[in-house]
KOLFIMAR-738720 format. One line per field, with one value per residue: y, z, x of N, C-alpha, C in turn; chain. Coordinates in nm, 3 decimals. Layout:
npy	[Y_...]
npz	[Z_...]
npx	[X_...]
capy	[Y_...]
capz	[Z_...]
capx	[X_...]
cpy	[Y_...]
cpz	[Z_...]
cpx	[X_...]
unit	[A_...]
***
This chain:
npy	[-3.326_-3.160_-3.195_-3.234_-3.116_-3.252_-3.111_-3.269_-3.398_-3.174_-3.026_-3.012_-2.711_-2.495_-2.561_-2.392_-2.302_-2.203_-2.056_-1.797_-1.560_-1.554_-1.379_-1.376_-1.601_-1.583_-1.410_-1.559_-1.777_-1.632_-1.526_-1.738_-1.817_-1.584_-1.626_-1.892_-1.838_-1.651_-1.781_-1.955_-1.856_-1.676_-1.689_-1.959_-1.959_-1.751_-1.851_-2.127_-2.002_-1.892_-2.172_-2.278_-2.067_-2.133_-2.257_-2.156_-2.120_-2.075_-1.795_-1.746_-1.852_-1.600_-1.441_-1.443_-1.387_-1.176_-1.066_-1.027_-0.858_-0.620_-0.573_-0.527_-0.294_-0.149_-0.138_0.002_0.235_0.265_0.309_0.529_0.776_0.734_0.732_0.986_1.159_1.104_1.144_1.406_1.518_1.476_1.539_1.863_1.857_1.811_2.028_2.182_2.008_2.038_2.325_2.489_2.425_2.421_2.307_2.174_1.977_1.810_1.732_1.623_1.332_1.241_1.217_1.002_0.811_0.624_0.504_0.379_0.190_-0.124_-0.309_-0.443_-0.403_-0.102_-0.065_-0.229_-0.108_0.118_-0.021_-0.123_0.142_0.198_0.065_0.001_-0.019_-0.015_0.141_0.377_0.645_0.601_0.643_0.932_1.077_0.932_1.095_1.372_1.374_1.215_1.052_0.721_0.650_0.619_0.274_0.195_0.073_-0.094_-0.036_-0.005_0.195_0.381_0.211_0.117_0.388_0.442_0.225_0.368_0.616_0.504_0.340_0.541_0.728_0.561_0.495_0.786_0.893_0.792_0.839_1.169_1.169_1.110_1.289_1.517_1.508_1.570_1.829_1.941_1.913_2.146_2.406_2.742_2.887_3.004_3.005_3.260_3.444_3.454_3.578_3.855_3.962_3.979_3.732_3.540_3.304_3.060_3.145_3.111_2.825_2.689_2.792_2.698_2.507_2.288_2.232_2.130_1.893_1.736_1.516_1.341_1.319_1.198_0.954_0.874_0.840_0.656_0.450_0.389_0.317_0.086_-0.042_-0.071_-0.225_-0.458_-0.462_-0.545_-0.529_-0.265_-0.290_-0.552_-0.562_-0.411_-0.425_-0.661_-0.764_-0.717_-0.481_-0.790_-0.876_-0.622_-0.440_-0.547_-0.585_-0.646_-0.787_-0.837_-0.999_-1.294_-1.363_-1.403_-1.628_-1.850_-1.862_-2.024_-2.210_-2.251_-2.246_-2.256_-2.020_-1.778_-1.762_-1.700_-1.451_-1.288_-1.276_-1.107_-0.847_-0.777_-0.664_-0.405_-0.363_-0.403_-0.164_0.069_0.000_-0.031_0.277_0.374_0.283_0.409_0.676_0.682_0.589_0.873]
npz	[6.639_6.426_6.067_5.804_5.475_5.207_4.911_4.667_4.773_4.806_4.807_4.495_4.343_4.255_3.968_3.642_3.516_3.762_3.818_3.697_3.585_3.432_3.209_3.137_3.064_2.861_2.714_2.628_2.470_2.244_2.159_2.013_1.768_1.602_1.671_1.605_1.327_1.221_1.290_1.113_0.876_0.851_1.021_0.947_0.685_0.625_0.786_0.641_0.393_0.483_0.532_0.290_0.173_0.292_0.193_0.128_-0.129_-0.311_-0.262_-0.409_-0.617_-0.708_-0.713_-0.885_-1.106_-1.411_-1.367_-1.132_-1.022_-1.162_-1.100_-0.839_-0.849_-0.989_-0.803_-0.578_-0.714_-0.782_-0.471_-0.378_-0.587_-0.711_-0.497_-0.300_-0.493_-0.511_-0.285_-0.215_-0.448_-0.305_-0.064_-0.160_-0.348_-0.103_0.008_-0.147_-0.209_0.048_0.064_0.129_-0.101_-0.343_-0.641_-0.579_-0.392_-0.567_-0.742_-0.650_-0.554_-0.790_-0.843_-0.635_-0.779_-0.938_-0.699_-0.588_-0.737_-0.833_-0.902_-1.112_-1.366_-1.435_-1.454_-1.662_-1.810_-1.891_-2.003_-2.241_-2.333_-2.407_-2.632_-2.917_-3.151_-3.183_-2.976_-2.775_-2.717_-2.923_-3.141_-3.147_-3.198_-3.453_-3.565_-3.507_-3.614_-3.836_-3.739_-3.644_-3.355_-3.037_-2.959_-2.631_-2.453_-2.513_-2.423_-2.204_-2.016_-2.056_-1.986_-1.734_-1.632_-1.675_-1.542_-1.297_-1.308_-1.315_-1.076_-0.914_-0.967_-0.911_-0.673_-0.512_-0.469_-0.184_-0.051_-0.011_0.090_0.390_0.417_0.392_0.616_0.786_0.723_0.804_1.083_1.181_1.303_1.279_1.365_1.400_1.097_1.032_1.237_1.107_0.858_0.937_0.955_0.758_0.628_0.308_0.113_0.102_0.339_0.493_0.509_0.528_0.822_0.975_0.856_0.768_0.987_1.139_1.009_0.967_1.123_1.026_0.739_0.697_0.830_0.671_0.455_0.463_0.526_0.275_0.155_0.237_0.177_-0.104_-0.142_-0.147_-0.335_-0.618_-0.818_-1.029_-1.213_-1.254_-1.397_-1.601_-1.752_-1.708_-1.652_-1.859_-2.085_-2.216_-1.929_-1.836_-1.637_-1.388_-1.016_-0.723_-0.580_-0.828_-0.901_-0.729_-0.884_-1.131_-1.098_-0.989_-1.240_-1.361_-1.267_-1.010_-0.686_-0.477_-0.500_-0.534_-0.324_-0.204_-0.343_-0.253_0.054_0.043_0.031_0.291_0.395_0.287_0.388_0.693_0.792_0.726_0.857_1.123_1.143_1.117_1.336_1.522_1.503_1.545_1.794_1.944]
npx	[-0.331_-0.114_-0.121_0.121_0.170_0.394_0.552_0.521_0.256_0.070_-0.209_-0.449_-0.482_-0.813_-1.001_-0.974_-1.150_-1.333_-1.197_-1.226_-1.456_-1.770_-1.833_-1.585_-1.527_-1.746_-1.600_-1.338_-1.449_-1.597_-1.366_-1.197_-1.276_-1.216_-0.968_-0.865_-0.896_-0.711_-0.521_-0.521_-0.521_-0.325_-0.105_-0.016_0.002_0.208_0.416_0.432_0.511_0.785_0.914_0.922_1.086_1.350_1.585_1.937_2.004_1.815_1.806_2.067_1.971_1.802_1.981_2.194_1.957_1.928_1.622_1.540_1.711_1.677_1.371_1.379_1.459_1.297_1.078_1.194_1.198_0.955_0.832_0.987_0.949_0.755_0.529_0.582_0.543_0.264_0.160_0.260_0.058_-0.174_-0.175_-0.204_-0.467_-0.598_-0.646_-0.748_-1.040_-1.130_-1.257_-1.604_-1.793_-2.052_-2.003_-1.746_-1.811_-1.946_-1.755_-1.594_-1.703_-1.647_-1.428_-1.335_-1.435_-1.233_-1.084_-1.273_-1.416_-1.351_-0.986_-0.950_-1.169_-1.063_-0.797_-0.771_-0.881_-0.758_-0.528_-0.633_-0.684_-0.423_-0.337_-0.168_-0.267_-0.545_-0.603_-0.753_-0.619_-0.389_-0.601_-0.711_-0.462_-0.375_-0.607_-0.563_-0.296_-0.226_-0.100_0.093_0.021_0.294_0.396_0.303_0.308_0.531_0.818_1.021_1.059_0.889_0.653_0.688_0.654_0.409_0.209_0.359_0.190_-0.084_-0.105_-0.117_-0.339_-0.492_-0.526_-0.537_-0.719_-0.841_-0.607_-0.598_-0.885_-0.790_-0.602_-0.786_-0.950_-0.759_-0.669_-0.927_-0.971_-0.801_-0.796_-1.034_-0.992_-0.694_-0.644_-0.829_-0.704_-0.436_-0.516_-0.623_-0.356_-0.272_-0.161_-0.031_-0.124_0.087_0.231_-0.014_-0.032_0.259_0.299_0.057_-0.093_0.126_0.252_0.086_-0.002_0.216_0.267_0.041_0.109_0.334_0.317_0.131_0.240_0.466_0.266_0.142_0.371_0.405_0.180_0.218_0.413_0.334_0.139_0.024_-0.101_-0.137_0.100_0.056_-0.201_-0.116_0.152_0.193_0.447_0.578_0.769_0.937_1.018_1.068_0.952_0.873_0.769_0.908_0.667_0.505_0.669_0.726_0.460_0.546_0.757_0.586_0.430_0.596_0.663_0.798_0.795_0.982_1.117_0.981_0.831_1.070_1.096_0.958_1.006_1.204_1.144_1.128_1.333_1.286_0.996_1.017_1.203_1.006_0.771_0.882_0.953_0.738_0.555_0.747_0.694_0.406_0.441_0.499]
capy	[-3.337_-3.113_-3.290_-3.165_-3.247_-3.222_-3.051_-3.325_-3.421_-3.065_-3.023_-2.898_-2.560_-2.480_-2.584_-2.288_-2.276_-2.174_-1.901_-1.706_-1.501_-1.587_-1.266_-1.418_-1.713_-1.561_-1.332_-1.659_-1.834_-1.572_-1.483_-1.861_-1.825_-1.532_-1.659_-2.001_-1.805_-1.570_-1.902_-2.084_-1.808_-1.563_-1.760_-2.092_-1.929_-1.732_-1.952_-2.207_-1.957_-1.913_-2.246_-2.286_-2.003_-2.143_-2.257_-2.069_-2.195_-2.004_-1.623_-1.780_-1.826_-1.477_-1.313_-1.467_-1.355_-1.015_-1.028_-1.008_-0.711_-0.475_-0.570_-0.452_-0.155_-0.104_-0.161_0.120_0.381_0.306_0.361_0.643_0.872_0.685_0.691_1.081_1.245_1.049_1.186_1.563_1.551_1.461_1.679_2.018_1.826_1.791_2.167_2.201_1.981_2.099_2.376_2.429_2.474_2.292_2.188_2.096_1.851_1.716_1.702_1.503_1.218_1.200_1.218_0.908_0.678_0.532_0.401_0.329_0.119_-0.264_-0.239_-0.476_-0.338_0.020_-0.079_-0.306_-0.010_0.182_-0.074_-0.108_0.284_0.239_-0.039_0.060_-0.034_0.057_0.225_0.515_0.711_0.617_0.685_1.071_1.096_0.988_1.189_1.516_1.435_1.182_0.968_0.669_0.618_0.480_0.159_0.252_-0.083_-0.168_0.051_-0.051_0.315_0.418_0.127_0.148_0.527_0.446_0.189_0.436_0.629_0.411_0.316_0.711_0.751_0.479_0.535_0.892_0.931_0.758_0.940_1.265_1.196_1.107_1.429_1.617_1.485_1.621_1.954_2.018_1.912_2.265_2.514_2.812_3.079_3.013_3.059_3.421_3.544_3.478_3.636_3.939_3.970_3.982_3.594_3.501_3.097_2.997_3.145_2.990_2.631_2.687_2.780_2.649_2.355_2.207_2.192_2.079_1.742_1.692_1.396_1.279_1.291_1.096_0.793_0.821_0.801_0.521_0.337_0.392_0.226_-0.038_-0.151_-0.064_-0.336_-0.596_-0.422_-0.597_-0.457_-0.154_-0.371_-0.701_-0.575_-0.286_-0.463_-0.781_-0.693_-0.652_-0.603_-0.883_-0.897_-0.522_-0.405_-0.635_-0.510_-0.793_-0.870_-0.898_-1.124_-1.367_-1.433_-1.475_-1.784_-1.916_-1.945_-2.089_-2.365_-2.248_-2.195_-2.165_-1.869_-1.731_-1.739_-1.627_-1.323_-1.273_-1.303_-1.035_-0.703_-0.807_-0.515_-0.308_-0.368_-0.375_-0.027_0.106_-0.103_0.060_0.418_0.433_0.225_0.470_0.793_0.659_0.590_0.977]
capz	[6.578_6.278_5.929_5.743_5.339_5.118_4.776_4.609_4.840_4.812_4.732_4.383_4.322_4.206_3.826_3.561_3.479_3.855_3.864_3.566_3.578_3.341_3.153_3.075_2.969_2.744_2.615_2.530_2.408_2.127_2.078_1.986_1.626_1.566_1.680_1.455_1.163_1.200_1.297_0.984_0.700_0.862_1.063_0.897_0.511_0.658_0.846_0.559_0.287_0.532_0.538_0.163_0.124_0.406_0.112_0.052_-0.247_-0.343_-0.217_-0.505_-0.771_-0.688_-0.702_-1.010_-1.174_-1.386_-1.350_-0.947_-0.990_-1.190_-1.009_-0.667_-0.852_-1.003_-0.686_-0.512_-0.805_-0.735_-0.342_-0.401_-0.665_-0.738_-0.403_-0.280_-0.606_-0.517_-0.180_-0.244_-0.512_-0.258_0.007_-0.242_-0.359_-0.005_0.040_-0.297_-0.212_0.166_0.030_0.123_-0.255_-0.389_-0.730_-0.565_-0.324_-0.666_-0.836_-0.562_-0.618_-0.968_-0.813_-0.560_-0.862_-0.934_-0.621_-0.507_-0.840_-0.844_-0.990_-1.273_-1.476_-1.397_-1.491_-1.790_-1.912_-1.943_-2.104_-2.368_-2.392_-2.444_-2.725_-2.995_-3.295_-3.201_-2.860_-2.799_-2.710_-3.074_-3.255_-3.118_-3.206_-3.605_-3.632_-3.503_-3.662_-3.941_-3.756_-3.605_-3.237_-3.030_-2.902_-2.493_-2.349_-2.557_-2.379_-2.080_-1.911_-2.077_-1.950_-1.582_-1.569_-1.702_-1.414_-1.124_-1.343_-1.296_-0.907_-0.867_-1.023_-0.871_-0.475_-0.516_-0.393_-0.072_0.032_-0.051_0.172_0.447_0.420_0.387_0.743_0.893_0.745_0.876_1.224_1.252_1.391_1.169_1.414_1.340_0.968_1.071_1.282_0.997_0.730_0.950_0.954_0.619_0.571_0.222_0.104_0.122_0.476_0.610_0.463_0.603_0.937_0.984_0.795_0.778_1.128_1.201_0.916_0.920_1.163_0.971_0.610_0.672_0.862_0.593_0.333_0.529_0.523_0.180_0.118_0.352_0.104_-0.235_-0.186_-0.159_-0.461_-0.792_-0.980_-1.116_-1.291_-1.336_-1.520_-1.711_-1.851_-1.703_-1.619_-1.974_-2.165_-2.151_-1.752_-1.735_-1.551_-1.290_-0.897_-0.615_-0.578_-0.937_-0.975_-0.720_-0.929_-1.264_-1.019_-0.992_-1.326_-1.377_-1.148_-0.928_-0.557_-0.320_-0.559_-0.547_-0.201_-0.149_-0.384_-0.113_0.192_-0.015_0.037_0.425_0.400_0.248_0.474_0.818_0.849_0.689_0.999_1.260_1.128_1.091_1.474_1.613_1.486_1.592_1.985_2.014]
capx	[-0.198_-0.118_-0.092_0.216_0.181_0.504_0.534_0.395_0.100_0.016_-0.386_-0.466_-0.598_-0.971_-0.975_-0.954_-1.318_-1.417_-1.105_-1.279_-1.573_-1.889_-1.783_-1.404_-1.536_-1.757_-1.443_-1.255_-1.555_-1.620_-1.209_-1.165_-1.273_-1.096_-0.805_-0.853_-0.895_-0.568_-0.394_-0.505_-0.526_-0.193_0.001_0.023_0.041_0.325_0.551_0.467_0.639_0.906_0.949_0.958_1.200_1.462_1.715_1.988_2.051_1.721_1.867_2.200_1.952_1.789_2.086_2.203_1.901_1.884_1.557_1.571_1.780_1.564_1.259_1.435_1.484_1.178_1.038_1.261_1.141_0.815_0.842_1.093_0.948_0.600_0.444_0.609_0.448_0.124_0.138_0.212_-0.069_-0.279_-0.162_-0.267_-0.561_-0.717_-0.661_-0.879_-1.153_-1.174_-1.368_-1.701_-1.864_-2.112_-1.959_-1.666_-1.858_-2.000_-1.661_-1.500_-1.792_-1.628_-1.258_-1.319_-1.450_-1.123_-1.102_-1.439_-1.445_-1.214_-0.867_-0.966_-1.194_-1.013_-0.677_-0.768_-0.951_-0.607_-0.419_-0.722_-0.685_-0.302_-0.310_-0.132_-0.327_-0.686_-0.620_-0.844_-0.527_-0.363_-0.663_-0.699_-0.317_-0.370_-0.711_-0.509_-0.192_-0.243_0.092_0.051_0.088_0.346_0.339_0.296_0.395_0.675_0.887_1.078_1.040_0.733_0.575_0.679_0.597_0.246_0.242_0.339_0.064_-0.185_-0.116_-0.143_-0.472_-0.602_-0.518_-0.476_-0.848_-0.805_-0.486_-0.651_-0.966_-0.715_-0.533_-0.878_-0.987_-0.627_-0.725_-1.061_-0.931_-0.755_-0.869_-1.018_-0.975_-0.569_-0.671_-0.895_-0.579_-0.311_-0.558_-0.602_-0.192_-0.237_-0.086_-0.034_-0.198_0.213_0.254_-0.079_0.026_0.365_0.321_-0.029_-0.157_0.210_0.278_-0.062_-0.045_0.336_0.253_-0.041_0.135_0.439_0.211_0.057_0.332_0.517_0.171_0.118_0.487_0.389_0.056_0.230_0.477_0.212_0.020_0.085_-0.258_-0.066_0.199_0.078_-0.277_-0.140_0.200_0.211_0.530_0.676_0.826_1.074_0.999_1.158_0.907_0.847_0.851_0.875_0.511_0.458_0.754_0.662_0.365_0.645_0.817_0.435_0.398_0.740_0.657_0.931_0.736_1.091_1.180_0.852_0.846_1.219_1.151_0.858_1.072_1.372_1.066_1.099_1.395_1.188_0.900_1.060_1.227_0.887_0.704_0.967_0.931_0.584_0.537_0.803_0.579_0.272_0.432_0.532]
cpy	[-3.279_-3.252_-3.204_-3.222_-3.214_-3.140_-3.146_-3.395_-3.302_-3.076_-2.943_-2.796_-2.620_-2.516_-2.397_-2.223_-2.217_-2.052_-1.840_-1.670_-1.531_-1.503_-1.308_-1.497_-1.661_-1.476_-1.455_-1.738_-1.752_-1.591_-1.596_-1.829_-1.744_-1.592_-1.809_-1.925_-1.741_-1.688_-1.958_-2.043_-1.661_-1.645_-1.835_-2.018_-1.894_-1.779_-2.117_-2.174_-1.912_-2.004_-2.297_-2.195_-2.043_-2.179_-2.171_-2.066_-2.095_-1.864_-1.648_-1.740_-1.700_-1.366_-1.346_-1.399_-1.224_-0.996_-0.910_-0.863_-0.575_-0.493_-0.520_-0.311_-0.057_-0.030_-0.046_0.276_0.399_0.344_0.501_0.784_0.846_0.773_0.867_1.161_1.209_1.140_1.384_1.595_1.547_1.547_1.809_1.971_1.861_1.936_2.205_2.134_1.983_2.217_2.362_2.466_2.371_2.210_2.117_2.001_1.776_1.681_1.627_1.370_1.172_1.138_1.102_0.765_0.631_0.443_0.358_0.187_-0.028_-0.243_-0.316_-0.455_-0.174_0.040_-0.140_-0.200_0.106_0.145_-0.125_0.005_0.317_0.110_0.064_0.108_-0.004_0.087_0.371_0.670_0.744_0.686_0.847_1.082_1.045_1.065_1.283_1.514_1.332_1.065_0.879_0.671_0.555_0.372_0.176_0.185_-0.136_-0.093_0.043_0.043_0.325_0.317_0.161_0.320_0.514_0.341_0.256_0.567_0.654_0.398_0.470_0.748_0.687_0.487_0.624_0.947_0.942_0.814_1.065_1.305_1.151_1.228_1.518_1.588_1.543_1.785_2.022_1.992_2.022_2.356_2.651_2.893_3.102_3.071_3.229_3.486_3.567_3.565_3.801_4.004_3.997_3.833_3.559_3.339_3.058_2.991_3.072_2.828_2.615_2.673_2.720_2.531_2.233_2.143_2.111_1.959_1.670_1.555_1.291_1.226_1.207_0.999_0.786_0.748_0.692_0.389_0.288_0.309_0.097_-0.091_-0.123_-0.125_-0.473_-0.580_-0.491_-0.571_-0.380_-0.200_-0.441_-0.664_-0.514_-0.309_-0.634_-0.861_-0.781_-0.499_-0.670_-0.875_-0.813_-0.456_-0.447_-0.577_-0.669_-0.832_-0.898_-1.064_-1.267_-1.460_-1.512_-1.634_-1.851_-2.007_-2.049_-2.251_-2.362_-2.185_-2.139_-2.079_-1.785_-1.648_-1.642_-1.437_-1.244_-1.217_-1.175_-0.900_-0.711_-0.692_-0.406_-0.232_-0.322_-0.242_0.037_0.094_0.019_0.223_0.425_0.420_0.359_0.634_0.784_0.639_0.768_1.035]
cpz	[6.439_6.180_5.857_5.628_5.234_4.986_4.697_4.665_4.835_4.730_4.619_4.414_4.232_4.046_3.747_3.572_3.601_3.918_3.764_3.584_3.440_3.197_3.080_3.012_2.851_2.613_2.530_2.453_2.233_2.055_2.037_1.853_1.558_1.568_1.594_1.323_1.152_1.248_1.173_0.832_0.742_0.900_0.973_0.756_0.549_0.640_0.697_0.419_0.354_0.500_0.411_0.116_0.177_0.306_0.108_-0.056_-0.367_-0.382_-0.352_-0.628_-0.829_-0.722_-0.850_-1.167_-1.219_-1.370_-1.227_-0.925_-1.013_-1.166_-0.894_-0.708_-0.896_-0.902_-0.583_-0.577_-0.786_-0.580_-0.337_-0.444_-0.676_-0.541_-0.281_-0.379_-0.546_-0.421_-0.175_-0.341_-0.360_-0.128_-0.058_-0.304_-0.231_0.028_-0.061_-0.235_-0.044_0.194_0.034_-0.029_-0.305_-0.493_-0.697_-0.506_-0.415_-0.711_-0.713_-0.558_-0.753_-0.977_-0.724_-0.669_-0.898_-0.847_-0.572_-0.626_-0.817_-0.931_-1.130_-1.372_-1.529_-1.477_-1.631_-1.918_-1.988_-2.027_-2.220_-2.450_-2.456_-2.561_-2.846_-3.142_-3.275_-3.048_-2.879_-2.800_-2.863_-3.173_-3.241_-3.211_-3.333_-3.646_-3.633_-3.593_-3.806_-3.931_-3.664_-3.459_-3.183_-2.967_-2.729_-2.429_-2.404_-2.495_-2.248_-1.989_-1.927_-2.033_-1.788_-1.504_-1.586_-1.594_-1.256_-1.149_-1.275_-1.149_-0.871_-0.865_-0.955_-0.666_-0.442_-0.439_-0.205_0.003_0.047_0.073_0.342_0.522_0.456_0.549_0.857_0.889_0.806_1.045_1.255_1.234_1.296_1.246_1.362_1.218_0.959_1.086_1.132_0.839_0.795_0.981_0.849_0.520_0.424_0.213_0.166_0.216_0.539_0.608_0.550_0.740_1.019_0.969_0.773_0.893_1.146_1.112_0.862_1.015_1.055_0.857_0.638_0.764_0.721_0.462_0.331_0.503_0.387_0.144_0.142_0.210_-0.032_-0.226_-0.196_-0.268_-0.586_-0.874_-1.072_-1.232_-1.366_-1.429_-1.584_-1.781_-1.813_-1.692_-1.759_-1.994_-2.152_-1.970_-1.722_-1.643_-1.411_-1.125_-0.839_-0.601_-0.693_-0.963_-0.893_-0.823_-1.110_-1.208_-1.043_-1.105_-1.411_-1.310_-1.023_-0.763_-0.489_-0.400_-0.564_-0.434_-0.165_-0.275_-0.290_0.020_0.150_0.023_0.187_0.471_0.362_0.376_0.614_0.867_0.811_0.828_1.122_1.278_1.162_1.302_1.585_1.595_1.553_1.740_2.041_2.105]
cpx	[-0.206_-0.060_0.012_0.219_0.300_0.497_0.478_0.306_0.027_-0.099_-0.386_-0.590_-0.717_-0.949_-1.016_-1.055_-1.345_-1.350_-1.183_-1.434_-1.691_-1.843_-1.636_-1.414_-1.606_-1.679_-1.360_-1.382_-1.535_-1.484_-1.174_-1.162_-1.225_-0.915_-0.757_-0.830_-0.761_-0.455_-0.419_-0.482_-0.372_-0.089_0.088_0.049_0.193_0.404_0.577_0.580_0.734_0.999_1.012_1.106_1.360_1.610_1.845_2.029_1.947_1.776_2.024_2.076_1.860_1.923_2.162_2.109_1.872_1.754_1.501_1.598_1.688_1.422_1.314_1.454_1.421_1.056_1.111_1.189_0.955_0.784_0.904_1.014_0.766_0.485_0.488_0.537_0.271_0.049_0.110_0.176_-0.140_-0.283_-0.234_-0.382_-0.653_-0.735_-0.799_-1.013_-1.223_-1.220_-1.484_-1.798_-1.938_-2.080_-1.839_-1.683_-1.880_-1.887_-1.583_-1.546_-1.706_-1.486_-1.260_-1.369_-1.375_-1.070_-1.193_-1.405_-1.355_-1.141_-0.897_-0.997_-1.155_-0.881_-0.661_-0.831_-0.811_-0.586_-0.471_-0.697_-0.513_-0.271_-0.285_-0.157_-0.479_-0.720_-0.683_-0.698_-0.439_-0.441_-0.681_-0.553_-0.358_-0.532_-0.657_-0.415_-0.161_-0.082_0.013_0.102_0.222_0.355_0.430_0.378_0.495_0.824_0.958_0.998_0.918_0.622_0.542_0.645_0.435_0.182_0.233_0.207_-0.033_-0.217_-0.137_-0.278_-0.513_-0.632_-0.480_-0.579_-0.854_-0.694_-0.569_-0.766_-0.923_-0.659_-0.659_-0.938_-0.860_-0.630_-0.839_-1.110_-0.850_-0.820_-0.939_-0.988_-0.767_-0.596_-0.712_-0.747_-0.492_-0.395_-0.558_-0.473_-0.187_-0.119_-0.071_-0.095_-0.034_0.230_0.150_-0.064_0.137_0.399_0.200_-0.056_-0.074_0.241_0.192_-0.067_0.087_0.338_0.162_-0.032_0.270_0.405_0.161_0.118_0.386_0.400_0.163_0.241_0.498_0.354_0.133_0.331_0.407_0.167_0.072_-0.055_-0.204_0.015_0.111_-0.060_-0.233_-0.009_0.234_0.334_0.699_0.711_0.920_1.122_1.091_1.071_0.789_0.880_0.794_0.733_0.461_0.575_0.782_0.567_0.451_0.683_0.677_0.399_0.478_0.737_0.801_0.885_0.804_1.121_1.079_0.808_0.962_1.235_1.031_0.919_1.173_1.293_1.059_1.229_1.372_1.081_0.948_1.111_1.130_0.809_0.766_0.960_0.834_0.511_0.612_0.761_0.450_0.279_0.421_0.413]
unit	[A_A_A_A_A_A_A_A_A_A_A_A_A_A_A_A_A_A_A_A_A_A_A_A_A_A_A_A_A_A_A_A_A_A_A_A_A_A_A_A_A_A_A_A_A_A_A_A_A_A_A_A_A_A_A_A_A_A_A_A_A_A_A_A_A_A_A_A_A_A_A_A_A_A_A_A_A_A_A_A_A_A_A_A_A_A_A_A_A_A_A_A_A_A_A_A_A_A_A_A_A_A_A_A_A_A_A_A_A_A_A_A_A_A_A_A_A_A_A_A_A_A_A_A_A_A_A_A_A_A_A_A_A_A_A_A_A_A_A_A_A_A_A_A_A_A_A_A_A_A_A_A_A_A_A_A_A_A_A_A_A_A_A_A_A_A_A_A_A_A_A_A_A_A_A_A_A_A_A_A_A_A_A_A_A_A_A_A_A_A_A_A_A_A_A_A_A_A_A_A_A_A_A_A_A_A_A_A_A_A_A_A_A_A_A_A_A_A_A_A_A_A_A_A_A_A_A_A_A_A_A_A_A_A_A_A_A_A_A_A_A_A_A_A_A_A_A_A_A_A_A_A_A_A_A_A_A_A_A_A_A_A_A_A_A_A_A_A_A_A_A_A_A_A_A_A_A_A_A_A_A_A_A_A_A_A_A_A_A_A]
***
């Protein structure tokens, strides 16, 4: 006589452990502690300054504030103008040091020490060199001309140009050797042909070396926009984002709320570069599927 057993008399399946191969388990075994750590130091920080920012009351006293304003706009000039100059330096740089010559192999050693080096003692060394009263920069300026300097950082503009500067100089290397790996992935016989045409440098850039790194330089630019809204070294060591908090961009001025004792504004000027960020994210994601 058959036995007929209902939906719930139905026999349980094999337990987990005896569906999984030795090999799977040791995949989750290892991926465990990764996956603790990006839950406890990404996730959770995250969703916690989410959580902090959720006010709206916050996004009122943001918007109220002039500070707010000319940091968002600081913060635009440096994405905008800062971080496009940076780029096509470093574009016509990598052409330069993708030469095979020996002093130029040596002089590129000399050209990656700004960033090889940490932004602190790099950046602090500037704003030593731009002090107004016994800055190395001043003192050249009354030996030649017998006038006194002028004072660098007191200067709204002159501050924040010495700023996008600074962030230039300092991650100008790293773009550069970027770019120089997109050039010496084409081809030279292209280069041969267009020289025996009689190509000019303009025409082989043009129809050559552009085509061939117009994917590679705007990932790269997009990326670069990505990390230089996170960056607050440029600013916060070299004016600290004076004077009178004009030259403050969103990641420095977070750290202003901080010291304010004001965390949900801190946070919520955190959460305000997430329009920034996101079409940055989508561009760069929707280049990198083609």
């Amino acid at each position: 006589m058959a036995i007929t057993l209902s939906g719930d008399q139905a026999m349980p399946g094999p337990p987990l452990s005896s569906r999984l191969t030795p090999a799977q388990v040791w995949g989750i075994i290892l991926l465990a502690p990764y996956l603790l750590v990006f839950l406890a130091f990404v996730v959770y920080p995250v969703g916690y300054g989410l959580w902090l920012a959720r006010a709206p009351a916050n996004y009122v006293a943001l918007y109220n504030d002039p500070i707010f304003a000319r940091a968002a706009v600081n913060t635009l000039i440096f994405l905008v103008i800062g971080i496009n100059i940076k780029m096509l330096i470093a574009l016509f740089l990598s052409g330069f040091f993708a030469q095979q010559r020996t002093w130029i192999k040596w002089l590129s050693v000399i050209f990656i020490l700004p960033w090889a080096v940490p932004s602190i003692p790099t950046i602090l060394s500037v704003r030593f060199m731009l002090n107004p009263e016994w800055g190395m920069i001043n003192h050249f300026i009354f030996s030649f001309t017998g006038d006194d300097g002028p004072n660098w950082l007191n200067d709204p503009t002159v501050a924040l140009t010495m700023a996008i500067a600074v962030h230039i100089w300092k991650s100008l290397p790293f773009w550069t050797l970027i770019l120089i790996t997109g050039r010496l992935a084409i081809s030279h016989d292209l280069f041969e042909a267009a020289e025996v045409d009689g190509a000019s440098w303009w025409q082989k850039f043009r129809y050559i070396t552009w085509p061939s790194m117009q994917t590679l330089y705007i990932t790269c630019t997009l990326l670069s926009m990505i990390w230089t809204l996170g960056d607050f070294n440029s600013v916060y060591l070299l004016t600290g984002g004076g004077p009178a908090d004009l030259t403050h961009v969103l990641a420095t001025l977070g750290i202003r709320y901080l010291r304010l004792d004001q965390l949900s504004l801190a946070m919520a000027s955190i959460v305000c570069a997430m329009p920034f960020v996101l079409p940055l994210v989508y561009f760069m994601m929707k280049r990198l599927s083609r």
